[in-house]
Structure formats: structure tokens, C-alpha cells
N, C-alpha and C positions, 0 to 999 in steps of 0.2 A: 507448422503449416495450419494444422487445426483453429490454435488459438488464434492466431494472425487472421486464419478468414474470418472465426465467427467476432471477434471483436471487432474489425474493419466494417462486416457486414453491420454491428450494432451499433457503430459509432461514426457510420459514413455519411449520414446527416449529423452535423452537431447540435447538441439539447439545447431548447427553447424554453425560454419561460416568461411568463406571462400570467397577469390576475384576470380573473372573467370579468372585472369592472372596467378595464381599461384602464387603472389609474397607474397615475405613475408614482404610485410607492413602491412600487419594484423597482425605482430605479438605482437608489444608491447599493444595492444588490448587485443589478446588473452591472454598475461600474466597478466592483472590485472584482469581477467573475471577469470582466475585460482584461481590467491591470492585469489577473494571474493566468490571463490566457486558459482559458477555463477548458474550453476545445479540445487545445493538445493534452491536457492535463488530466480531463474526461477520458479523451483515448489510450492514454498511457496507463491507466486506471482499469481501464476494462482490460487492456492485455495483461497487465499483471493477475486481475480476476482469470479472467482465462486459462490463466496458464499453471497460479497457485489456489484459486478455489477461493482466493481474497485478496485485497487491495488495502493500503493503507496511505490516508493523506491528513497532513497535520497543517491545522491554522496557525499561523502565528502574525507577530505583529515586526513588520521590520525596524531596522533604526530612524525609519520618519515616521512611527508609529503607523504605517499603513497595511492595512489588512494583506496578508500572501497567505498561498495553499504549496504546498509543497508536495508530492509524492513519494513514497517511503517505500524500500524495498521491503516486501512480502519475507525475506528473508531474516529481516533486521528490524523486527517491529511485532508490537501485537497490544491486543486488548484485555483487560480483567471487567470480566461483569458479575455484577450482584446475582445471588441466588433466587431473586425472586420470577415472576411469573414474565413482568417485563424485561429482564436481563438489560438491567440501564450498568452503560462501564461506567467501574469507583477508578479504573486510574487503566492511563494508555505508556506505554513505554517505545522507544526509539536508541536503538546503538549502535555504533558501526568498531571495525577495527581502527584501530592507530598505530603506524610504523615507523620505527627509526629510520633515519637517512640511510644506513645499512638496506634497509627495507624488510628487518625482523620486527616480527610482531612484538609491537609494547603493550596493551592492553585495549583497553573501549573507553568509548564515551560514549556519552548517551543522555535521556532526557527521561525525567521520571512527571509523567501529569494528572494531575488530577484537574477536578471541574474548578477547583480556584488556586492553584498554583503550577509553577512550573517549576523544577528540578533539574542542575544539571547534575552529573555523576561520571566518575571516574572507576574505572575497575581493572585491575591485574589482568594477567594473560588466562589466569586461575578462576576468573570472577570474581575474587576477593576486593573487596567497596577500600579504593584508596583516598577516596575525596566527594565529599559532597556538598554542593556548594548551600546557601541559605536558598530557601523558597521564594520565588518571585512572582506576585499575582497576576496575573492575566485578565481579561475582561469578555471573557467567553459565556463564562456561567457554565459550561459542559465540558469534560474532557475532550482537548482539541487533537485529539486522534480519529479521524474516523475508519472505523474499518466496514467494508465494502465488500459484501457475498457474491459469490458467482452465483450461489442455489443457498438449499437450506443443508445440506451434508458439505459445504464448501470443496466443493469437488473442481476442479481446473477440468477445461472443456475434453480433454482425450482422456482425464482417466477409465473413461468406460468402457473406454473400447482397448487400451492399453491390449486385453489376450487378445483383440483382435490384429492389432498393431505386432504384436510380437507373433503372430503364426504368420502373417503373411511375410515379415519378414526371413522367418526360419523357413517359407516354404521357395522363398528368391534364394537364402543364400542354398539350399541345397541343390537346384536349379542350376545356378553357378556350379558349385561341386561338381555335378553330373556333367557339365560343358567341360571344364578343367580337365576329368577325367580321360573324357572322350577323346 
């Protein structure tokens, strides 16, 4: 409920953009921010920020080479950055499970990136690397991972009040108890 209100409340006007000159070099910008339905993809971005303290969405280029943004589960994703002062990421990573018709787990795949290649990869139930395929370049220039902060301690909107969330609920359920009893 938390996440749901404060990202609804944040993203219930959708992001505008616009240059102070008025020109329209924003605009082949704003046409690919169309195609991928920018809106809903903003909004579903900020609830996974919400809810895990971070958001991850990857560019890529489809089979008519045109620009998509896609959303990445918070579960199934993340970033490496350099040690330095700007913390710019050397490479983003993306995996999900894969299952047999049975519906037992066979291992992952996933997507190794850096700012001029892309990687697919293949790994065991174990993470043990069964296949990887050759590096394919991209036209990004940056790691097309982006990962997306709630705050700067990447905190999801209720973890702070979590003891508060848990005494109000431990003081219903004994409330209950006490009716039960009675």
C-alpha cells in the first residue's frame, strides 16, 4: 500500500521534457520515449524503486534496429561501478530462471553489458558458466543498464517504518486473541 501510494502520488502526472530554447532537437528523443511507452514504464519503475530501494531498465535495440527500454526485475538484475569518486558502471548484468516442460528448474540466462558490448550467457542450476556466447556491439557508448535509486541508502518506501508496521500489527493480532478468548 505504501509503495503503491507514494509512487502513484509521484508518477500521476507523467514526465515532461522539454529544452528552454524551444527547439526541436528533443525531438527524435521524444519519439522513442513514445514507441516504448515511456509513462507506463516511468511508473512501473518508480514502484519497483519503491518497493526494492531500486529500479533497473535496459536499452536495447530490437530486430528493426529501433531503440526499446525494457524494465528489469529488481530481483534479477544489478550494477558494478568503478571505485572512483563518480561511481560510473564497468558492466550491468540481467538473468532470469529457465525451466523444463516438466517445469524443473534448468538453469539461467542472462545478459553480461558493458558500455561497448553485449553478452549473452548461459549458467547451471549451480551458476556454473555453460555457455557464452561471442560479444556483440552495441551503439550506446554507456552501459545500457540503468539502475534507478529510491534515496541514496536505497531503501524501498516502508522500510522505515517496517517496527512500526510490525507492532501495530502484533498489537491487532493480540486484540484478536483477547476477542477469541472472550
Amino acid at each position: 500500500y505504501i509503495a503503491d501510494f507514494t509512487s502513484g502520488y509521484l508518477m500521476g502526472t507523467p514526465v515532461t521534457y522539454a529544452l528552454p530554447d524551444n527547439t526541436n532537437k528533443i525531438e527524435p528523443i521524444l519519439d522513442v520515449l513514445k514507441a516504448a511507452d515511456a509513462p507506463t514504464q516511468d511508473s512501473d519503475l518508480a514502484l519497483d524503486a519503491a518497493i526494492f530501494g531500486r529500479a533497473y531498465e535496459m536499452i536495447y535495440l530490437d530486430t528493426e534496429m529501433q531503440i526499446k527500454l525494457a524494465r528489469l526485475s529488481p530481483l534479477n538484475a544489478f550494477v558494478v561501478y568503478d571505485d572512483t569518486v563518480g561511481q560510473m558502471p564497468v558492466f550491468g548484468v540481467h538473468y532470469y530462471p529457465v525451466y523444463t516442460t516438466d517445469g524443473d528448474l534448468d538453469g539461467y540466462k542472462g545478459s553480461f553489458c558493458t558500455a561497448e558490448y553485449t553478452q549473452q550467457i548461459r549458467l547451471s542450476t549451480g551458476y556454473g558458466i555453460l555457455q557464452v556466447d561471442e560479444p556483440v556491439q552495441h551503439p550506446f557508448k554507456k552501459v545500457p543498464i540503468d539502475e534507478i535509486y529510491n534515496d541514496g541508502q536505497r531503501f524501498g518506501d516502508f522500510e522505515r517504518v517496517l517496527s512500526l508496521i510490525d507492532a501495530y500489527n502484533l498489537l491487532q493480532s493480540d486484540r484478536v486473541n483477547d476477542k477469541e478468548q472472550f
